[in-house]
DRENRO-237932 format. One record per residue (C-alpha): residue number from 0; residue in one letter; x, y, z. Coordinates in Angstrom, 3 decimals, m for minus. Layout:
<r NUM, "A", <X, Y, Z>>;
...
end
This chain:
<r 0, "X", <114.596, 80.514, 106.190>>;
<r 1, "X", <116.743, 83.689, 106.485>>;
<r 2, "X", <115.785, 85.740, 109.546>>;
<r 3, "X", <116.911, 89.339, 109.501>>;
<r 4, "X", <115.611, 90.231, 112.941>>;
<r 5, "X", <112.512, 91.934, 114.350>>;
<r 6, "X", <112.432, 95.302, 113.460>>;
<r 7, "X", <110.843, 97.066, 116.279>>;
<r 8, "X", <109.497, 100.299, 115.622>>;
<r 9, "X", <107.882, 101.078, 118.962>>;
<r 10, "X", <108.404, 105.536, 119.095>>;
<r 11, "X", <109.214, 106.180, 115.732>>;
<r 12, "X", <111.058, 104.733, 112.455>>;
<r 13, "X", <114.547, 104.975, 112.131>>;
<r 14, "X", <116.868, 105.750, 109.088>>;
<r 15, "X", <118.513, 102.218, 109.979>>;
<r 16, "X", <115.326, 100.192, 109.706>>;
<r 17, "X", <114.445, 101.509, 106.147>>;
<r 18, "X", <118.151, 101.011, 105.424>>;
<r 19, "X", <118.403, 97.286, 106.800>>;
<r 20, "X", <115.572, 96.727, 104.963>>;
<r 21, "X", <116.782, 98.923, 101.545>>;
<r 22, "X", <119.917, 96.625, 101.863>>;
<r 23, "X", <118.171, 93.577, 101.919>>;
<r 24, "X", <116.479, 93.304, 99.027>>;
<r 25, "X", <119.195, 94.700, 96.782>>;
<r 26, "X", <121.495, 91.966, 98.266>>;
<r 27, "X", <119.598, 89.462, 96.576>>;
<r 28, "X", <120.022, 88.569, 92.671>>;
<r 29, "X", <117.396, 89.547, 90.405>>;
<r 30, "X", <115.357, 91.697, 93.068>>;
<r 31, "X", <116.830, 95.127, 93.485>>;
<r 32, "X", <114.671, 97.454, 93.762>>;
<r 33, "X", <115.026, 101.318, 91.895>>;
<r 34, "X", <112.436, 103.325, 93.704>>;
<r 35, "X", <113.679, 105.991, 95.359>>;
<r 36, "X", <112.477, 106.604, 99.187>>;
<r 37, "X", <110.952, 109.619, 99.546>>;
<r 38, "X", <110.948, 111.175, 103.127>>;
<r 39, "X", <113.687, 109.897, 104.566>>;
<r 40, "X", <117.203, 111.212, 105.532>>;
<r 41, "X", <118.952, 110.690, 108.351>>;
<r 42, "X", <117.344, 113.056, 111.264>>;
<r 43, "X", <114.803, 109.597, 111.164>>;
<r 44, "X", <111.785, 111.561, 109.641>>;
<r 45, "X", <110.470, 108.412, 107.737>>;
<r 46, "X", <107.220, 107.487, 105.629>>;
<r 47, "X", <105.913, 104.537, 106.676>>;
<r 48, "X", <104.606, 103.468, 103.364>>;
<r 49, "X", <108.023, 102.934, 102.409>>;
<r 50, "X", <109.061, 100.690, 105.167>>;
<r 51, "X", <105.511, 98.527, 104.190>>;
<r 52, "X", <106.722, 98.698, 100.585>>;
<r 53, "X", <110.804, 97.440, 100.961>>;
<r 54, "X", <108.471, 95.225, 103.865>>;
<r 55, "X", <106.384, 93.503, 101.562>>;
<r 56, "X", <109.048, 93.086, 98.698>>;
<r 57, "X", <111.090, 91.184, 101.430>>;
<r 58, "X", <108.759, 88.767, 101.914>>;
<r 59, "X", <107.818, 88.030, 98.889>>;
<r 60, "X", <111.600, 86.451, 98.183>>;
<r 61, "X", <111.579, 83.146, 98.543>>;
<r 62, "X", <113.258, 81.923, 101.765>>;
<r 63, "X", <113.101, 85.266, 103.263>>;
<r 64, "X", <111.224, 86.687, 106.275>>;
<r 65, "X", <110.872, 89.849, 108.366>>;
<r 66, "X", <108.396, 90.350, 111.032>>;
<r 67, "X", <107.394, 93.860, 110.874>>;
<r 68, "X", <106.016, 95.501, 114.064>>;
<r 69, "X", <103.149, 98.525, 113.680>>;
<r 70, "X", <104.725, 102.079, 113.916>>;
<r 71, "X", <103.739, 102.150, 117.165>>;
<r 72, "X", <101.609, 99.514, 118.929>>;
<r 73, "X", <103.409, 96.179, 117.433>>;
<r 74, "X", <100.111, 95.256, 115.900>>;
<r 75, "X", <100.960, 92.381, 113.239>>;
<r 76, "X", <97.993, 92.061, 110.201>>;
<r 77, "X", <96.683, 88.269, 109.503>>;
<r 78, "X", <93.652, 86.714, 107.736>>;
<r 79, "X", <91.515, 83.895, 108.880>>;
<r 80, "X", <88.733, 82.302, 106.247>>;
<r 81, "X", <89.327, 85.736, 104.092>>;
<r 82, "X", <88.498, 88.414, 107.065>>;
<r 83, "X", <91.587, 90.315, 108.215>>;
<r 84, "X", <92.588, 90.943, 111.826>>;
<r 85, "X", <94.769, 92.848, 113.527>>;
<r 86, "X", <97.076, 91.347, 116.838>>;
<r 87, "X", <98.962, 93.426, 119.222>>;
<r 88, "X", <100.435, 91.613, 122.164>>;
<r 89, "X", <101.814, 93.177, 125.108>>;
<r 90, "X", <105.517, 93.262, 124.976>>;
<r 91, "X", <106.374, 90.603, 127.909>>;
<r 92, "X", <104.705, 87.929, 125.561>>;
<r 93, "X", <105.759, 85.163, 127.848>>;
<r 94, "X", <102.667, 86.064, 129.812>>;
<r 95, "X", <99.261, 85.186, 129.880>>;
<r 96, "X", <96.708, 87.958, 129.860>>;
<r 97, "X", <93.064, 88.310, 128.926>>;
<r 98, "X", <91.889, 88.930, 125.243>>;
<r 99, "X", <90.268, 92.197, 124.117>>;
<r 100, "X", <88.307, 92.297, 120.863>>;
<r 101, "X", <87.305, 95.189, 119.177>>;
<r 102, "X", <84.705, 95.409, 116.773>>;
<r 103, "X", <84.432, 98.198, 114.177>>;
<r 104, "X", <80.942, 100.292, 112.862>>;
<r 105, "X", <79.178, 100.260, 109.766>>;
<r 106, "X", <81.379, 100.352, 106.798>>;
<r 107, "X", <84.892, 100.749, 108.602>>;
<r 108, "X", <87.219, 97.814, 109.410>>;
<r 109, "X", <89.749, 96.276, 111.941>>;
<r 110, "X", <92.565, 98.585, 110.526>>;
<r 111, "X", <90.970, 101.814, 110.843>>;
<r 112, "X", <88.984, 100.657, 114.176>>;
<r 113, "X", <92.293, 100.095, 115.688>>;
<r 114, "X", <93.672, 103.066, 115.012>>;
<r 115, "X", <90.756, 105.092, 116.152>>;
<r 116, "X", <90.974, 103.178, 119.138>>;
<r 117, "X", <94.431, 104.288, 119.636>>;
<r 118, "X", <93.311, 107.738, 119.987>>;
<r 119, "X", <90.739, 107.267, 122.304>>;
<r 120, "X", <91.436, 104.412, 124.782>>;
<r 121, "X", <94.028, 102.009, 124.689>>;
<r 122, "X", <96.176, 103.401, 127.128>>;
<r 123, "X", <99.703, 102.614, 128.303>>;
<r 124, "X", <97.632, 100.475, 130.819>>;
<r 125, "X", <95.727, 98.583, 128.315>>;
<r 126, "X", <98.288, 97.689, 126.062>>;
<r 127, "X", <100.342, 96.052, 128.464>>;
<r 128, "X", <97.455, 93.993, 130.088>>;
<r 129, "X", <95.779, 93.249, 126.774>>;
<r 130, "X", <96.023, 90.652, 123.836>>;
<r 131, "X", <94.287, 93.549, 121.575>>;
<r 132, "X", <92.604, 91.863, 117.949>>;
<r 133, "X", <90.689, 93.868, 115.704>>;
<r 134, "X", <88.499, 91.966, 113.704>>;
<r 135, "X", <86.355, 92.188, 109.994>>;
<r 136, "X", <82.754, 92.039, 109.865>>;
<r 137, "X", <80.954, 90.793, 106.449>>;
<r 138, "X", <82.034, 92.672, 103.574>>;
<r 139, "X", <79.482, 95.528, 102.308>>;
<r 140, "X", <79.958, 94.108, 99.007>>;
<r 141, "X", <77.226, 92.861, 97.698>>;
<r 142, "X", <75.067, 93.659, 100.673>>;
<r 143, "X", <74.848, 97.214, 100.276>>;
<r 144, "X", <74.600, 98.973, 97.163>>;
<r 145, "X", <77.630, 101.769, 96.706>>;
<r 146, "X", <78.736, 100.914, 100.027>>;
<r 147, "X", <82.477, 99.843, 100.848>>;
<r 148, "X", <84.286, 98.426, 103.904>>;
<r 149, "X", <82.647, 95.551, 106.505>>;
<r 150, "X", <79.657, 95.475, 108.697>>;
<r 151, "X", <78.015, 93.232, 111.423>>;
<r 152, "X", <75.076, 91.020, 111.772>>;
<r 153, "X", <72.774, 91.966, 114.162>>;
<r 154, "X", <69.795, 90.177, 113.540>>;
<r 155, "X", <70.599, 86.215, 112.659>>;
<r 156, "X", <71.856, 83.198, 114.387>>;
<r 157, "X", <72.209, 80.036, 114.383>>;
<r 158, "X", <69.417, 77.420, 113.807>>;
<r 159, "X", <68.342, 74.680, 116.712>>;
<r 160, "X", <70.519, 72.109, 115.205>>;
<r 161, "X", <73.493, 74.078, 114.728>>;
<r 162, "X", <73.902, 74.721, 118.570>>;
<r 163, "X", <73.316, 71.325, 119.344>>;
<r 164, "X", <76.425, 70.494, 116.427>>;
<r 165, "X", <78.093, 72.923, 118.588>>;
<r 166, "X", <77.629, 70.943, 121.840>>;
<r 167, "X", <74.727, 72.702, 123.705>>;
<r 168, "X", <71.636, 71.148, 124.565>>;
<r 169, "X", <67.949, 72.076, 123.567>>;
<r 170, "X", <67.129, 73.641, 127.201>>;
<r 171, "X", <70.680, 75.846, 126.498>>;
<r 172, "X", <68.884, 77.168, 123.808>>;
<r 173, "X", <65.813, 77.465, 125.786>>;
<r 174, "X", <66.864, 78.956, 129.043>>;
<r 175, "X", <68.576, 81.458, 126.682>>;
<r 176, "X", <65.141, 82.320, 124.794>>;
<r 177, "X", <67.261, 82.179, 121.532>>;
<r 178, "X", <66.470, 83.463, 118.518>>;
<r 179, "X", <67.283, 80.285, 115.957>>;
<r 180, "X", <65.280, 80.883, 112.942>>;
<r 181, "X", <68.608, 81.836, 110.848>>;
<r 182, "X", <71.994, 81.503, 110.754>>;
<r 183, "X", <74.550, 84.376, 111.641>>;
<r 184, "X", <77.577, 83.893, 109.489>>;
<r 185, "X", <79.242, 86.090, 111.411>>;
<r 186, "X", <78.643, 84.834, 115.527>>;
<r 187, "X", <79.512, 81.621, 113.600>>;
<r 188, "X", <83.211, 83.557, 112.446>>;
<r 189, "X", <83.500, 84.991, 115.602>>;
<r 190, "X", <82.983, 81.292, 117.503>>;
<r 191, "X", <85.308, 79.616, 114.807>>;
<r 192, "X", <88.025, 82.130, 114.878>>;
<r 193, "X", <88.029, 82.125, 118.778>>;
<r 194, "X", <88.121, 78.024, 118.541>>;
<r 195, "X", <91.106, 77.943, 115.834>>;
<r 196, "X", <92.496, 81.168, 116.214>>;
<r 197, "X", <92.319, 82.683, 119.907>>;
<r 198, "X", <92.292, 79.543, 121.804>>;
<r 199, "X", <95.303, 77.705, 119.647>>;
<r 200, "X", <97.348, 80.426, 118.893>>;
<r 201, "X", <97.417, 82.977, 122.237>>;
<r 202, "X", <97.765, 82.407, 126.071>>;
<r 203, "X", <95.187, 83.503, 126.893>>;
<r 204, "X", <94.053, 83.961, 130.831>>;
<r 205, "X", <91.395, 81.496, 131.784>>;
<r 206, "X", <89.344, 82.523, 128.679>>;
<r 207, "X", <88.402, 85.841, 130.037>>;
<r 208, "X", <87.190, 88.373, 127.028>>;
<r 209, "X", <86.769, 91.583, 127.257>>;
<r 210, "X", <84.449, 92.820, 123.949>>;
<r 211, "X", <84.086, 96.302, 122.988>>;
<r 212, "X", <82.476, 97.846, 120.007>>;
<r 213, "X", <81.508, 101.218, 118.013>>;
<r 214, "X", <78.173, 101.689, 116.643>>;
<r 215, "X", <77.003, 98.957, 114.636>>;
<r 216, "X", <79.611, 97.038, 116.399>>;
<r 217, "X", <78.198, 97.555, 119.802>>;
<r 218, "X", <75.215, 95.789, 118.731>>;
<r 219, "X", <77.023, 93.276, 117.648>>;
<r 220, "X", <78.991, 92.979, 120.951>>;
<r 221, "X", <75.644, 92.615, 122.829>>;
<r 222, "X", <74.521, 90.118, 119.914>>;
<r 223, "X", <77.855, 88.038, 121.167>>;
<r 224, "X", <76.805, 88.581, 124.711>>;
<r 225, "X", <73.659, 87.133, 123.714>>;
<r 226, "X", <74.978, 83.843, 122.013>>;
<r 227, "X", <78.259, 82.958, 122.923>>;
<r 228, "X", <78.649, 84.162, 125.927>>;
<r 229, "X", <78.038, 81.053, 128.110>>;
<r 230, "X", <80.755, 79.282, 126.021>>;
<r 231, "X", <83.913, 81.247, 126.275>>;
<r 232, "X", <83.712, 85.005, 127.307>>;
<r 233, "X", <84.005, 86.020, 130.681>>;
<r 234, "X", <83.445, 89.867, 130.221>>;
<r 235, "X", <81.778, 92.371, 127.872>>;
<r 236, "X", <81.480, 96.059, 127.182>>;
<r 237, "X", <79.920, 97.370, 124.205>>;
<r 238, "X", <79.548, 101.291, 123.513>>;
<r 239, "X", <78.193, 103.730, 120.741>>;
<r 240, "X", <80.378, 107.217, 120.882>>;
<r 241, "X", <84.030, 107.465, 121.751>>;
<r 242, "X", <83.101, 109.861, 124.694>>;
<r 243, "X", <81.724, 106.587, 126.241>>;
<r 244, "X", <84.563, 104.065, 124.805>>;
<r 245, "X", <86.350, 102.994, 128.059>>;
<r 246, "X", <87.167, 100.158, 130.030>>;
end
């Protein structure tokens, strides 16, 4: 595997990251590239787009590899069981700090959520005490007529037997008053990914969670509260308008 560095991108793209990358990919046989890169000269005014473009070229060479870093918050984009989700870990990633997850509204998605996030809360603060993941809900397709992007379940989960697969006992579900006459595909995505994802993959701080979400994704937050919460999350806090989206 070839390694070309981490390009960091933290304040603003530079002239010399599009050009490592330009160089790159015409330095191997049979994959140079003639598009010209529009927006870019040397005072460092850069279009992102073409950074994702030379980016994604890279990496699909064989042997090849870049890690590419968010223009600004070092988020990195992966996909678990065909939902994407966005990571952005605080810079001293030696550390272990507590998870936030942010859930998006009806018809938006972990992309777009993040970004609007950016604008209205994650501080300086939060994004150096913070594993931050944005998450997909269940794809509109085929749910809602002429509707794009995601959305949440709010009103399933998981059947008697499928919380005693999951370890609990019949007074857990009990002493909860649970709901179990369906199944929630996506509490059951959200327990999963935490299980195979979160847990394996991040050092985390004792399992604390803090949830937040917008809209339909509050809901869903409290729906979490409801299920999960005596299983992994230590802390919750869902909200409807930005005004109130705050830690």
């Amino acid at each position: 595997m070839n390694y070309f560095g981490d390009i960091n991108l933290d304040d603003k793209i530079t002239f010399d990251d599009v050009l490592l990358l330009y160089n790159v990919v015409n330095s191997v046989p049979g994959y140079i590239t003639n598009k010209l890169i529009s927006d870019i000269n040397e005072d460092g005014k850069v279009n992102f787009d073409d950074v994702v473009l030379l980016y994604n070229i890279v990496n699909s060479i064989p042997g090849y590899n870049i890690k590419l870093y968010n223009e600004f918050y070092n988020v990195d984009e992966f996909n678990y069981k065909g939902r994407n989700f966005f990571v952005r870990i605080p810079p001293e990633n030696n550390q272990k700090y507590p998870i936030l997850m942010l859930f998006h509204g009806f018809t938006s998605n972990s992309k777009s959520f993040y970004e609007y996030s950016k604008n209205f809360f994650l501080t300086d603060n939060i994004l150096n005490s913070y594993i931050i993941i944005s998450v997909d809900g269940t794809s509109c397709e085929n749910n809602w007529n002429n509707l794009s992007g995601n959305f949440w379940n709010t009103h399933q989960s998981f059947t008697l037997q499928e919380y005693i697969d999951m370890g609990f006992t019949e007074d857990d579900v009990k002493n909860r008053k649970l709901d179990v006459d369906f199944t929630n595909i996506d509490i059951k995505w959200i327990d999963e990914f935490i299980n195979d994802i979160i847990n394996t993959n991040y050092n985390n701080t004792n399992n604390e969670f803090v949830i937040c979400g917008f809209s339909n994704g509050s809901n869903f937050v409290n729906h979490i509260y409801k299920f999960i919460i005596f299983k992994v999350f230590f802390a919750r806090c869902g909200v409807r308008t930005h005004e109130a989206f705050a830690i």
